[in-house]
KEGUBA-420943 format. One record per residue (C-alpha): residue in one letter; x, y, z. Coordinates in steps of 0.5 Angstrom, whole numbers, always signed. Example, Ala and Ser with C-alpha at 12.3 -4.5 7.8 and 13.67 -1.06 7.14 Angstrom:
<pts>
PT   type      px      py      pz
PT      a     +25      -9     +16
PT      s     +27      -2     +14
</pts>
This chain:
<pts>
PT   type      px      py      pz
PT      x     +33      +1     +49
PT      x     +28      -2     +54
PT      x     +25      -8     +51
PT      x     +18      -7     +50
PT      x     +12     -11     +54
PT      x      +8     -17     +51
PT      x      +1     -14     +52
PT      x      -2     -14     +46
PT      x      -8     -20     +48
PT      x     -10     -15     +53
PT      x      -8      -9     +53
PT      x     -12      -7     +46
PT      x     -18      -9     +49
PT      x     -17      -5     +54
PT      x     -16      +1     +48
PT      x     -22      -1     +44
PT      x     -27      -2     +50
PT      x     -24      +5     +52
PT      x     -26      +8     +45
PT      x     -33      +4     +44
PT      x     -35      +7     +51
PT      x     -33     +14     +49
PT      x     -36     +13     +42
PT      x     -43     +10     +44
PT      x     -44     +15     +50
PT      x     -42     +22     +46
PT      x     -46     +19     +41
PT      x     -52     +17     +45
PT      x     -51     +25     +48
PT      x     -51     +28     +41
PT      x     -56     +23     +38
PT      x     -63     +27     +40
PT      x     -60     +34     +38
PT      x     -57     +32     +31
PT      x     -62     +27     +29
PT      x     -66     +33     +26
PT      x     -60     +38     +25
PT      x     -56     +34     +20
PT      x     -55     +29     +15
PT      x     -54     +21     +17
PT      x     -48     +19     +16
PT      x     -46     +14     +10
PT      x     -46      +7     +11
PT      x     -39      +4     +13
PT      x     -40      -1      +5
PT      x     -34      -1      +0
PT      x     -36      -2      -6
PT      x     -35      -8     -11
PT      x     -30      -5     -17
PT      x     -26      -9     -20
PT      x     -20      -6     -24
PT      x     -13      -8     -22
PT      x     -15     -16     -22
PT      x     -16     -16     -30
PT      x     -16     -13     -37
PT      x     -23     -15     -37
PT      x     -29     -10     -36
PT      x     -32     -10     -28
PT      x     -39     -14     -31
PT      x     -34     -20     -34
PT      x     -31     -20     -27
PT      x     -34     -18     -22
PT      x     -36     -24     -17
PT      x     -29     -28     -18
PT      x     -22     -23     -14
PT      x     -23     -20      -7
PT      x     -22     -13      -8
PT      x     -22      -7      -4
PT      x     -24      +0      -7
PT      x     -24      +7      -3
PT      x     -26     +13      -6
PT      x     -24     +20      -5
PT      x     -30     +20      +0
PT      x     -28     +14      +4
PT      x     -20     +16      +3
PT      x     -22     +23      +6
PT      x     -26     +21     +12
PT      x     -20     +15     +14
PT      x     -17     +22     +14
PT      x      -9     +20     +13
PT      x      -2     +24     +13
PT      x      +0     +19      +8
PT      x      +0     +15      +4
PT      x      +3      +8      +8
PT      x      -2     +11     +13
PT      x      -8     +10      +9
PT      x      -7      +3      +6
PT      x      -4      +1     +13
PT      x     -12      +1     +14
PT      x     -14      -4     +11
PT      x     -14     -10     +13
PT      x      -9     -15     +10
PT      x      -4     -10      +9
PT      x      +2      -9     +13
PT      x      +5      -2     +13
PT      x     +13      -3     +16
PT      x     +14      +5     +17
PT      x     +21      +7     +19
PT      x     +18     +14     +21
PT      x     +12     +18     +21
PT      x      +9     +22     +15
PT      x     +11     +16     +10
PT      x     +19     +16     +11
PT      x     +20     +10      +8
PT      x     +16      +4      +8
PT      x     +16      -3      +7
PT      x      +9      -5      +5
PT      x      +6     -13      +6
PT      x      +0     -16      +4
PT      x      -3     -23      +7
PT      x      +4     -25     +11
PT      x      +7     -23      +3
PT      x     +14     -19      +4
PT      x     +15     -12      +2
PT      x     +18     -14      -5
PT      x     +12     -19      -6
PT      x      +7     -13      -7
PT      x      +6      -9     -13
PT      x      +5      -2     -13
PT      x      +2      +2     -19
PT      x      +0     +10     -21
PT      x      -6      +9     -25
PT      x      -4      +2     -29
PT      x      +4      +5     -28
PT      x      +9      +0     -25
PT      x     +13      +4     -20
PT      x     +17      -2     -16
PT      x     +25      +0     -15
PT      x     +28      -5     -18
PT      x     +34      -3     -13
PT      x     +30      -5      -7
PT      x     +23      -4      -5
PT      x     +24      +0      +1
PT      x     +24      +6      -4
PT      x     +18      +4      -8
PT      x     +13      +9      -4
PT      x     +18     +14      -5
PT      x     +11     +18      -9
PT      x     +10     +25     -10
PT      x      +2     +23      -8
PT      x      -2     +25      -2
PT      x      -9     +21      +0
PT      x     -12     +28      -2
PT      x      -9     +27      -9
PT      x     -12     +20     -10
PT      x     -18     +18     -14
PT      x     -19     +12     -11
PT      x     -14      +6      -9
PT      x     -15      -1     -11
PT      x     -13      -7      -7
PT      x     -12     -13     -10
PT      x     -11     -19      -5
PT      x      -7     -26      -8
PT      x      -3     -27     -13
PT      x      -4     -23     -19
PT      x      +3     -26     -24
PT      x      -3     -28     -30
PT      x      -4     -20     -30
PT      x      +2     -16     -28
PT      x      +7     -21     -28
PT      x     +13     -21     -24
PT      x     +13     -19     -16
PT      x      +6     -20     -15
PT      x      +6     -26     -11
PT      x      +1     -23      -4
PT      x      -2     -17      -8
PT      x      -3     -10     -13
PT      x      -5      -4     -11
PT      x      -7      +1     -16
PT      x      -6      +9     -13
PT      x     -11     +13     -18
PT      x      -9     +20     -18
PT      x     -16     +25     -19
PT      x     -17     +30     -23
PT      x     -18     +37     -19
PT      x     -23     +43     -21
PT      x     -22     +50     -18
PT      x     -16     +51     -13
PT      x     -16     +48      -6
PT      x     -10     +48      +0
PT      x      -8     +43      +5
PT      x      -4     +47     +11
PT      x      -3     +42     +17
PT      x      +2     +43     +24
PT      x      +5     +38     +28
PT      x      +8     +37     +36
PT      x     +11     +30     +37
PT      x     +14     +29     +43
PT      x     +21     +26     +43
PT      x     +22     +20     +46
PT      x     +29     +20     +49
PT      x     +26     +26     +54
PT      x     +29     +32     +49
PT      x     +25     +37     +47
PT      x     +18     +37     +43
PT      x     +20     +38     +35
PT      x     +15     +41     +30
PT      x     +13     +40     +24
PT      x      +8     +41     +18
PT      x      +6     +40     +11
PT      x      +3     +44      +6
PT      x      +0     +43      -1
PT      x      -4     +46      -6
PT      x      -8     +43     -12
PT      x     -10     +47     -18
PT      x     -15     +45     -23
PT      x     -19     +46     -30
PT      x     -23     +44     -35
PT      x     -28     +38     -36
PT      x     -30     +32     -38
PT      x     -26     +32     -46
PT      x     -20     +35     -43
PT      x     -17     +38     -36
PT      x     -10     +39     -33
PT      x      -9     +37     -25
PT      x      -3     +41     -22
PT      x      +0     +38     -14
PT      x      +5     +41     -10
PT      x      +8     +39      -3
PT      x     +12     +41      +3
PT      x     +13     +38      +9
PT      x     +18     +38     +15
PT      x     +19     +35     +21
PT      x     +23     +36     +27
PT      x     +24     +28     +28
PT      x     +21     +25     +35
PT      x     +28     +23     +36
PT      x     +36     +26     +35
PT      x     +37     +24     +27
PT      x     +30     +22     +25
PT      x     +28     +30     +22
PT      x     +25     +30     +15
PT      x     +25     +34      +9
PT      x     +21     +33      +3
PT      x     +18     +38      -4
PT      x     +14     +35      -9
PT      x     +10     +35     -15
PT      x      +4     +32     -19
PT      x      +2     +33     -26
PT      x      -5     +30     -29
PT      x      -8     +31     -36
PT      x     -13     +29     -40
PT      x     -15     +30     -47
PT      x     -19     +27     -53
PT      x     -15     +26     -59
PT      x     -16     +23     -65
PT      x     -22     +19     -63
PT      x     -20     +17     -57
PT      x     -17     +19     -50
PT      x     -10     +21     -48
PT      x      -8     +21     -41
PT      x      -1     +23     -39
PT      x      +2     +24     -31
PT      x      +9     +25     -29
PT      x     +12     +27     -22
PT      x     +17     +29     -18
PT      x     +19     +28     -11
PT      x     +26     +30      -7
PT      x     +27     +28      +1
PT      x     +33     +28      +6
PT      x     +31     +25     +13
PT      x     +35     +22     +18
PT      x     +36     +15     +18
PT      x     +38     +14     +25
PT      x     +38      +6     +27
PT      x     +35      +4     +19
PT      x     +40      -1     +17
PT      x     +45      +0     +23
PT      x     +45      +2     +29
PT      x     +48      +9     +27
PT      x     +46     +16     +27
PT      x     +45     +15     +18
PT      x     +42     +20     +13
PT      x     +39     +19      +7
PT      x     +37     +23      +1
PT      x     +32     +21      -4
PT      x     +30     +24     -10
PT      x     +24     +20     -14
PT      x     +22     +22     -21
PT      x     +16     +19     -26
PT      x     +13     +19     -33
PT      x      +7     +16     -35
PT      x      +2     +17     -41
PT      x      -4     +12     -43
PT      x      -8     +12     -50
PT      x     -15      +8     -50
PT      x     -18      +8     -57
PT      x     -24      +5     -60
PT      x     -25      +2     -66
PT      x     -30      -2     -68
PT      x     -32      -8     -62
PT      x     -25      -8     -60
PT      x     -23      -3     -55
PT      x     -15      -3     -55
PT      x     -10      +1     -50
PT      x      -2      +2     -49
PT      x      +2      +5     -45
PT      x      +9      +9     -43
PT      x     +13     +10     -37
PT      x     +19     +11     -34
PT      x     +21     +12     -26
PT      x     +28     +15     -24
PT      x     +31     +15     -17
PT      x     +37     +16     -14
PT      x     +39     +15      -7
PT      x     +45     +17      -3
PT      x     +46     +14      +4
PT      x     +52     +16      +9
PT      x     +53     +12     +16
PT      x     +55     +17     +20
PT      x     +52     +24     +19
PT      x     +57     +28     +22
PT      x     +63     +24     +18
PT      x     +60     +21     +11
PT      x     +67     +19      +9
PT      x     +67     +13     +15
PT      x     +61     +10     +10
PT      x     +58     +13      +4
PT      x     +53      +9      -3
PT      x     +50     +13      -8
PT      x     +45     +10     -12
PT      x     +41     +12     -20
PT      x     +36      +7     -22
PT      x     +31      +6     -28
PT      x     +25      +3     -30
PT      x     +21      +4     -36
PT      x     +18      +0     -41
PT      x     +11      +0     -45
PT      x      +5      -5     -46
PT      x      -1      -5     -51
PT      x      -7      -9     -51
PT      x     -14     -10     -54
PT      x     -20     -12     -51
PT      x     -27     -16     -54
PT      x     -33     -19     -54
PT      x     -32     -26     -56
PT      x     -34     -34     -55
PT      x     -40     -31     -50
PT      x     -36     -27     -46
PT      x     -29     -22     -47
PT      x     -22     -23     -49
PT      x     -17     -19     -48
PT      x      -9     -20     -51
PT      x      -3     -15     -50
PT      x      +4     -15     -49
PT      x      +9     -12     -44
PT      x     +16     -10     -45
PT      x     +20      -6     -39
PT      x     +28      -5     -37
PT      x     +31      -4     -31
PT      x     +37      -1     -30
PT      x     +43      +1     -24
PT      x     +49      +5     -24
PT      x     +51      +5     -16
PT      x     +57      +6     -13
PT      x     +56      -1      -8
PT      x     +52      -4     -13
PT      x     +56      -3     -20
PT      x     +52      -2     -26
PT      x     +47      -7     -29
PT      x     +43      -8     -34
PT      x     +36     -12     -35
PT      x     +30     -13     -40
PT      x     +23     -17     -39
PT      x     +19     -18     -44
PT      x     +12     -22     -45
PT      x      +5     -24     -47
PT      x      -2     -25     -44
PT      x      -7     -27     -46
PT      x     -15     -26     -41
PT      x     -21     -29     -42
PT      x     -28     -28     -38
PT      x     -35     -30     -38
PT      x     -42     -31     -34
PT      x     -46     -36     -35
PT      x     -54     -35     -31
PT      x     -50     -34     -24
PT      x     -44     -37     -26
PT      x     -38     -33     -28
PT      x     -32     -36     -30
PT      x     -24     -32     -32
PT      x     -18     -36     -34
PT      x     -11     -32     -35
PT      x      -4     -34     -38
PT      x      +2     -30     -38
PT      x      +9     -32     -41
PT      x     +15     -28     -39
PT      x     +22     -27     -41
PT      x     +26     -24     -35
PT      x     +34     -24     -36
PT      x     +38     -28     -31
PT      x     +31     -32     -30
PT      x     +30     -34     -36
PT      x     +22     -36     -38
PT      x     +16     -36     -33
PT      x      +9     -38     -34
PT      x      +4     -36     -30
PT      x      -4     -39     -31
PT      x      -9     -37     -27
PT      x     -17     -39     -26
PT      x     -22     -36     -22
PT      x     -30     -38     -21
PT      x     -36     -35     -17
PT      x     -42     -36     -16
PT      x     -48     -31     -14
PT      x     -52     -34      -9
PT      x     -56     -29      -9
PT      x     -58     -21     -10
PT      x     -54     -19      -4
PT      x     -49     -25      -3
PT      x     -43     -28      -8
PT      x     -37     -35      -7
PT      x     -31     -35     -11
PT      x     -25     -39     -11
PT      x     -18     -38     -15
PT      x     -12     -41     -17
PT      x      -6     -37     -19
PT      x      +1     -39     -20
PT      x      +6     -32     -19
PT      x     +14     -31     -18
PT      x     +19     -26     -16
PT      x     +26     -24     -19
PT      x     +32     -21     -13
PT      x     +32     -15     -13
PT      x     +38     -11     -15
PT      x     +40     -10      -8
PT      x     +39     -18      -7
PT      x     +44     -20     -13
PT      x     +50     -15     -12
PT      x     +50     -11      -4
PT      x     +55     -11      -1
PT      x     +57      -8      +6
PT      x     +59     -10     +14
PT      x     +53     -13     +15
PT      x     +50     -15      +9
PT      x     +52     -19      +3
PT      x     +49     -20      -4
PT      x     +49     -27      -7
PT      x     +49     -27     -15
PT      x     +46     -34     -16
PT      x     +39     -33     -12
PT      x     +34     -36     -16
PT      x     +26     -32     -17
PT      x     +21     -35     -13
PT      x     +16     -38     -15
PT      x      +8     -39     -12
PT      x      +2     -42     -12
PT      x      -3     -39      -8
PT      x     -10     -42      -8
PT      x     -16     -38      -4
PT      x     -24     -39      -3
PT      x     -28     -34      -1
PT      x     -35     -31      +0
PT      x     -38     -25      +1
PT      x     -46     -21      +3
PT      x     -50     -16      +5
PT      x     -55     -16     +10
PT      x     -59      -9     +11
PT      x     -54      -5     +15
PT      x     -48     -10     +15
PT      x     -44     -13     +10
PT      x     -38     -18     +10
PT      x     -33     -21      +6
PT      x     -28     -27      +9
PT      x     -23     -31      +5
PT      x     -18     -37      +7
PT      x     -12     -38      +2
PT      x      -6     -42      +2
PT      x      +2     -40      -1
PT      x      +6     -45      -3
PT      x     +12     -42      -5
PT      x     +19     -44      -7
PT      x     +27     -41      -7
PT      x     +24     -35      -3
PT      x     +29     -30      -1
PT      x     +31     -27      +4
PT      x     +37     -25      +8
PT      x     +39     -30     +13
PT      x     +45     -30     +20
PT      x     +48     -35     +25
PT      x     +43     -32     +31
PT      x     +46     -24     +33
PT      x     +52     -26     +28
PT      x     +54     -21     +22
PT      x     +53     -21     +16
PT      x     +46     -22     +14
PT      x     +47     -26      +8
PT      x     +42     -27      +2
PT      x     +39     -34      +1
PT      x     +34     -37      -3
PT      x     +30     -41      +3
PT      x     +27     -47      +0
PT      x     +20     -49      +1
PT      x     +15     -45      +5
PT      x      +8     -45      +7
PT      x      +3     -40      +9
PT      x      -4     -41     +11
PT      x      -8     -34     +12
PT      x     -16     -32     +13
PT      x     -18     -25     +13
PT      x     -25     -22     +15
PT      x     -28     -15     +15
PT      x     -34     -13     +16
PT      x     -38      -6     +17
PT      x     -44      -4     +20
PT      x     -48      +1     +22
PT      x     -50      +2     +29
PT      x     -55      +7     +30
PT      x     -51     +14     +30
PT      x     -44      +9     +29
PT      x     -41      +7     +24
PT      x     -36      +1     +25
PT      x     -31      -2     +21
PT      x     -27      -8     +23
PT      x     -22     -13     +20
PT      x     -18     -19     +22
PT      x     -12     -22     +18
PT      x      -9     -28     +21
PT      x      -3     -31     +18
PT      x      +1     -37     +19
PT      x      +8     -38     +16
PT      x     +12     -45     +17
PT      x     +18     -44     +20
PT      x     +23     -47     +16
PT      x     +30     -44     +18
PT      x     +35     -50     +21
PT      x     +36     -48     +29
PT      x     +41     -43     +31
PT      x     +39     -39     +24
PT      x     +35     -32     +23
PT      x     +32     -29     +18
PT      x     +31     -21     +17
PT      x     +24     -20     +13
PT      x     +20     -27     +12
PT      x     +18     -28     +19
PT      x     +17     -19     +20
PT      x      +9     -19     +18
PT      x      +4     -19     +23
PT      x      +1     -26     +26
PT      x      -6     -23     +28
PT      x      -8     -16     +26
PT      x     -14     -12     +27
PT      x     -16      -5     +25
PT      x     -23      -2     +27
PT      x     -24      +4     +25
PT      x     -31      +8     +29
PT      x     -35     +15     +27
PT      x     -41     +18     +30
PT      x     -42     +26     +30
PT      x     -42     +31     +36
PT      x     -46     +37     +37
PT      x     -45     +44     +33
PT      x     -43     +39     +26
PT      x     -36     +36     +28
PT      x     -35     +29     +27
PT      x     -30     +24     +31
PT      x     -26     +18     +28
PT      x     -23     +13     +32
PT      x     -18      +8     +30
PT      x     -15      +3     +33
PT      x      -9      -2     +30
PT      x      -7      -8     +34
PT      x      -2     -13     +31
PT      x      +1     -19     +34
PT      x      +8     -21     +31
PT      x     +12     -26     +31
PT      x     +19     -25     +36
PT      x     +24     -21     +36
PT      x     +18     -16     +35
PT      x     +13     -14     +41
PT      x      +6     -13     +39
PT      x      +3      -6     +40
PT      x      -4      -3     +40
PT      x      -4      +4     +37
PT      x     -11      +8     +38
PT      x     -11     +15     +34
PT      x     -17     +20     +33
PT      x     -19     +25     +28
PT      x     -24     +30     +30
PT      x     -27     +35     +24
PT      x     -32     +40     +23
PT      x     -34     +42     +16
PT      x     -34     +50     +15
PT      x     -36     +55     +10
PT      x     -29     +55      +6
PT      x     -27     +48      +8
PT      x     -26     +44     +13
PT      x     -22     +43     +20
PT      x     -18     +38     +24
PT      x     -15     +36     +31
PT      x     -12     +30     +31
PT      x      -8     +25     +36
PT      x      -4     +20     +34
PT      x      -2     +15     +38
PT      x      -7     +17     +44
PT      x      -4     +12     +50
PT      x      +3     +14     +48
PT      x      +5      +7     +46
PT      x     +12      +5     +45
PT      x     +13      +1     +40
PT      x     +17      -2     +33
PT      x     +15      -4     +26
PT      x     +22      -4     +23
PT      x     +26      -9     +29
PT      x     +31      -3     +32
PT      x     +27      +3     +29
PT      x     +22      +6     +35
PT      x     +17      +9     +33
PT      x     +14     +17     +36
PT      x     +10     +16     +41
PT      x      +4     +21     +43
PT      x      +4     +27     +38
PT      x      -2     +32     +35
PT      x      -3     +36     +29
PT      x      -9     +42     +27
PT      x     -10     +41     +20
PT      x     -15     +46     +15
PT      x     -18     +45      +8
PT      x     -18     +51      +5
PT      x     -23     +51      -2
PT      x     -20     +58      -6
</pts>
């Protein structure tokens, strides 16, 4: 394949510049005939919930964590075909796709990897404990969503293991009445081949009210693929429930996802395929009882994986995976010593039976302990975790953090945390040509320390923070420079440096969102060495994100995503746009994704689709 050009430092101010000329001249052609004809738009401000940071109450803890909340409104009017999609939106987090419309994902955060990061469905741990590529493996769209929360830094003191660069938090919604999504797709091929098509189609069903309620979602998509061997297809089902019971409240979800896709250039340069199914099961009992409020919790998630080499002769190479994760927590939270406490425990089992991996068997099983206070404008939260981890032994994970209201409308922070990370299963035991496992790794472990500021000033808000990532053993697969196999590795100490800044403004009929991450990672490889993930993450990234209205009630949103990467990945800058108009019955869309045809790489090797479009209708029944 041709290498693509270096022309990121240039080229997506060329792409911005183009879309800011086309917003502001459509909307200076629009603003006097909708001034009167339609509502303003909302203000581009995410508001400031805390959820995923602590077990403690928002008003405990609301000046010490960045946290990111996009409600339904906002996740509707960033308008994603995916889940990875979505969050690659944000700034700071970094959506490695190996395919459109979520094929698999490997999702980073702040220069964090992929396995750095925890992903939960309300509250419920999701990671795969056979590799995190498959962790996004969800029977979720963004339309099902509540709302995501996204937690920047390490979070270990709450979530335990994994959460060195992060926690997202997917809250499905509880729907009423019957509402479906249709959407139809044309993708150019790459190589020069015929257009493929595709499309996706879900309905969601609800009833009930705010004692109890039931939430159906069922899903299909197809793809022709951009490219030989990169077609996809994918069912799902989502179910969400709700009820009183005995003085408290019960809530239960569970799902299942089965996909085949065509994994060409994956993981070798091969026309592979690969069949994934996805099942999980959650349920959540919250009780009052006097001053103290106590919540405990019940999961499980089964996947299996099935990977051939070479479609047309699965025998030259072939794995078949089944994993579990499943487990329980209990905790109680409460006012005490001027402030809140919460407590619990947390047991979960991980489980392999694989034909490449063998058969493995892990428990992990801990204790935490939270408290929160505020003293006038001060505001003060202090966690310990202690963990047990098979093969890893014991690991405690303290964490503080302060803030400081500067006033009604500006806010300071400063954290410390200390986080770690167990191999995944993959990292321990795979074996193939070009990968080699090794049983001996150690956990990683981090401390990670930020500080952090945030305001509003009339129509514009900011929020920016510095953060330091000391690490030690990190994991990685490592190689002689082009030279099979990639083996794994602990890699010694390393040191990440990082800033991320957003901001969101409203400028007459525009409404403007930026972010900015940069991240600086020490390399600490000796000479003539490679490494596959570490060094994958963006070194500057900036998402923008504009809208302003058109006549006759349609609304027009630009993005733009530009990413400077470390070699061997080229920078790139993509540019979509999403064009809707609401309707008596729903709403329509016109899309275009990838508006300059742009070629380009997330996943070294794995080129992305270039330029494609897709109609798209919300029907309310």
């Amino acid at each position: 394949m041709t290498p693509l050009p270096r022309h990121a430092l240039v080229d997506p101010l060329f792409k911005l510049f183009f879309a800011l000329t086309c917003t502001l001249c459509l909307a200076w052609v629009a603003g006097p005939a909708m001034a009167s004809a339609s509502e303003p738009l909302p203000p581009a401000l995410v508001p400031e919930v805390l959820v995923s940071a602590t077990r403690l109450s928002t008003d405990a803890t609301r000046q010490m964590r960045q946290v990111v909340i996009l409600d339904s409104a906002e996740i509707a009017r960033r308008g994603a075909s995916s889940i990875a999609d979505l969050l690659a939106t944000v700034t700071g987090v970094n959506a490695q796709t190996r395919g459109p419309f979520g094929t698999q994902v490997d999702l980073g955060m702040d220069g964090a990897t992929y396995s750095q990061v925890v992903i939960l469905v309300d509250g419920m741990r999701v990671n795969d404990p056979q590799t995190d590529h498959h962790t996004l493996n969800l029977p979720l769209t963004p339309a099902d969503l509540a709302r995501v929360e996204i937690l920047h830094g390490a979070a270990s003191s709450v979530h335990g293991v994994d959460a060195v660069g992060g926690v997202i938090n997917l809250v499905p919604r509880a729907a009423s009445g019957v509402r479906l999504d249709i959407a139809t797709r044309r993708i150019d091929d790459i190589d020069g081949g015929d257009a493929g098509t595709g499309s996706d189609i879900n309905l969601r069903i609800g009833t009930g009210n705010e004692q109890r309620g039931v939430t159906l979602s069922a899903g299909r998509l197809r793809s022709d693929g951009y490219r030989e061997t990169t077609d996809a297809d994918e069912d799902r089902l989502f179910l969400l429930g709700h009820s009183d019971l005995g003085g408290g409240r019960l809530s239960v979800q569970a799902g299942w996802q089965d996909k085949g896709f065509g994994a060409r250039d994956f993981y070798a340069p091969f026309p592979s395929r690969e069949w994934t199914t996805a099942h999980l099961a959650g349920a959540r009992y919250e009780r009052r009882v006097g001053t103290t409020m106590a919540t405990s919790r019940v999961y499980v998630r089964r996947h299996t994986d099935r990977f051939v080499l070479i479609e047309s002769d699965p025998s030259v190479y072939e794995n078949n995976h089944t994993s579990w994760m499943g487990g329980g927590e209990a905790h109680v939270r409460r006012a005490m010593a001027g402030g809140q406490v919460a407590a619990g425990t947390e047991w979960t089992r991980e489980q392999i039976d694989s034909s490449n991996l063998g058969e493995h068997t892990r428990d992990r099983w801990g204790g935490f302990a939270e408290y929160g206070t505020a003293r006038s404008a001060w505001q003060l939260n202090a966690g310990l975790r202690a963990d047990h981890h098979q093969g890893a032994g014991w690991e405690a994970a303290p964490t503080i953090s302060i803030g400081r209201r500067l006033n009604d409308r500006s806010r300071a922070y400063a954290t410390v945390a200390r986080a770690y990370r167990a191999p995944s299963f993959t990292e321990f035991y795979y074996t193939d040509p070009n990968h080699v496992g090794n049983p001996d790794l150690a956990a990683e472990r981090s401390w990670q320390y930020e500080i952090g500021a945030s305001t509003r000033v009339a129509q514009t808000s900011l929020q920016g923070a510095v953060f330091l990532r000391q690490e030690q053993d990190l994991v990685d697969y490592v190689r002689a420079t082009d030279t099979p196999p990639w083996v794994a590795q602990n890699l010694g100490e390393m040191q990440t440096l990082g800033v991320r800044v957003s901001g969101a403004r409203q400028f007459g009929p525009v409404d403007t969102q930026i972010g900015y991450t940069f991240v600086d990672k020490e390399q600490t490889l000796a000479s003539g060495l490679q490494s596959k993930y570490v060094f994958s993450h963006p070194r500057h990234q900036a998402n923008v994100r504009l809208r302003h209205a058109l006549p006759a009630q349609i609304t027009a949103d630009w993005s733009v995503q530009a990413r400077e990467r470390v070699a061997p990945l080229d920078d790139y800058a993509r540019v979509d746009l999403l064009v809707r108009r609401p309707v008596e019955w729903g709403e329509l869309r016109l899309r275009a994704t990838n508006l300059f045809d742009d070629h380009y790489e997330e996943i070294l090797g794995v080129p992305l689709p270039g330029r494609w479009f897709g109609a798209e209708a919300s029907l309310n029944l």
